[in-house]
N, C-alpha and C positions, 0 to 999 in steps of 0.2 A: 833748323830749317834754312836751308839754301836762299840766296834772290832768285833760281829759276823757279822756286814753287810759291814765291812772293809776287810774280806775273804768272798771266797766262793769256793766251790769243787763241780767238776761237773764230774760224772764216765760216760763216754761215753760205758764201757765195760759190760761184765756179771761179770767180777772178784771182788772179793769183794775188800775192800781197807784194807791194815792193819794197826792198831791202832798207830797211830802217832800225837802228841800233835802237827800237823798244827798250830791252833790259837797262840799257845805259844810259837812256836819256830819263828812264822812272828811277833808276837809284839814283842819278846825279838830283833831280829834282824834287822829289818824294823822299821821305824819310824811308830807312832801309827796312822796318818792319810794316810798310805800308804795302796791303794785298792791293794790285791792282789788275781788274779783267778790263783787256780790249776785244772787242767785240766788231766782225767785220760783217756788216750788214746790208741789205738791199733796199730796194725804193719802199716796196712796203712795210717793210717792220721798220724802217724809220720812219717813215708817216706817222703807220701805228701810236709809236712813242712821243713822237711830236705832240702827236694831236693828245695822246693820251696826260702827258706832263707838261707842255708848255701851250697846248688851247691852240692850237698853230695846225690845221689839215692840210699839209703841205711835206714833202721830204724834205732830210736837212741832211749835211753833210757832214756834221758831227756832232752827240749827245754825252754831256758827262753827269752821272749821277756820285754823288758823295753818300755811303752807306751808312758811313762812322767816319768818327776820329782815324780809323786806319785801315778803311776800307771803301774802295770805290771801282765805278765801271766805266770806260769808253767805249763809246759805239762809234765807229765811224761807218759811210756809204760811200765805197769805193767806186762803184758805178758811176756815182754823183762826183765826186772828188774828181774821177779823171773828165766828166763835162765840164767840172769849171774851175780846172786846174789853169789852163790858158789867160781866164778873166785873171787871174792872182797873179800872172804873169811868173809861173813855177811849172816844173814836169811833176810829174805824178811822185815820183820817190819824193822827189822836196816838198809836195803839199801834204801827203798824205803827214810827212815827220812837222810840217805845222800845223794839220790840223790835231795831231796827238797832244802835243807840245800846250795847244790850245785849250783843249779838252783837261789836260795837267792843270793850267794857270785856273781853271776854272774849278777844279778839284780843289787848288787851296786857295777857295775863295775867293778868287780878284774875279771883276764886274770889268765889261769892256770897257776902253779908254785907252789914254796912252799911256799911264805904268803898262795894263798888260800889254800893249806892244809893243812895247821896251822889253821887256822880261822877256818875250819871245822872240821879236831880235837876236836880243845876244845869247838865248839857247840856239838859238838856229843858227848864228854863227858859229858857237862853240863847239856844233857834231856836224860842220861845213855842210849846213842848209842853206845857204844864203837864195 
């Protein structure tokens, strides 16, 4: 089995998605036999999910569930990402590749702080997100 059938992106939206090397920045950070779905979502089905998994009735700009050892989802809301893409002080392409990136650190494991925004830093430099 290939790495394109090891990802897969599914746009639930009309928004288009902007250009972000997905496959490249999931194999460089992810182990190579790890299935990962990113999921592009809108206000409601990420409320939904919010409220459903994190007690939170609110939309959020991006959900990472860990399935298995080798198996996980991102959800991002792009709708949401490009409102408060400005607040990050980043355009839409660079926020949306950190909030994946994001979504990633949180698949293996790391709890916010400064490891993970060190860790994401230097991903985001390394695929010229800065």
């Amino acid at each position: 089995m290939g790495n394109k059938e090891k990802f897969s992106i599914t746009n639930t939206t009309r928004s288009k998605l902007p250009k972000v090397p997905f496959v490249k920045i999931k194999d460089f950070t992810l182990e190579k036999d790890y299935n990962l779905s990113l999921v592009i979502i809108g206000k409601e089905k990420s409320r939904k999910l919010n409220l459903q998994y994190r007690n939170k009735n609110k939309e959020t700009n991006v959900l990472s569930f860990s399935l298995d050892k080798n198996n996980g989802e991102i959800f991002i809301n792009l709708k949401l990402a490009d409102k408060q893409k400005k607040s990050f002080g980043k355009n839409l392409q660079n926020f949306v590749a950190y909030l994946f990136i994001h979504g990633i650190m949180h698949l293996k494991g790391m709890e916010h702080g400064s490891r993970m925004e060190e860790a994401e830093t230097k991903l985001l430099k390394k695929f010229s997100f800065e």
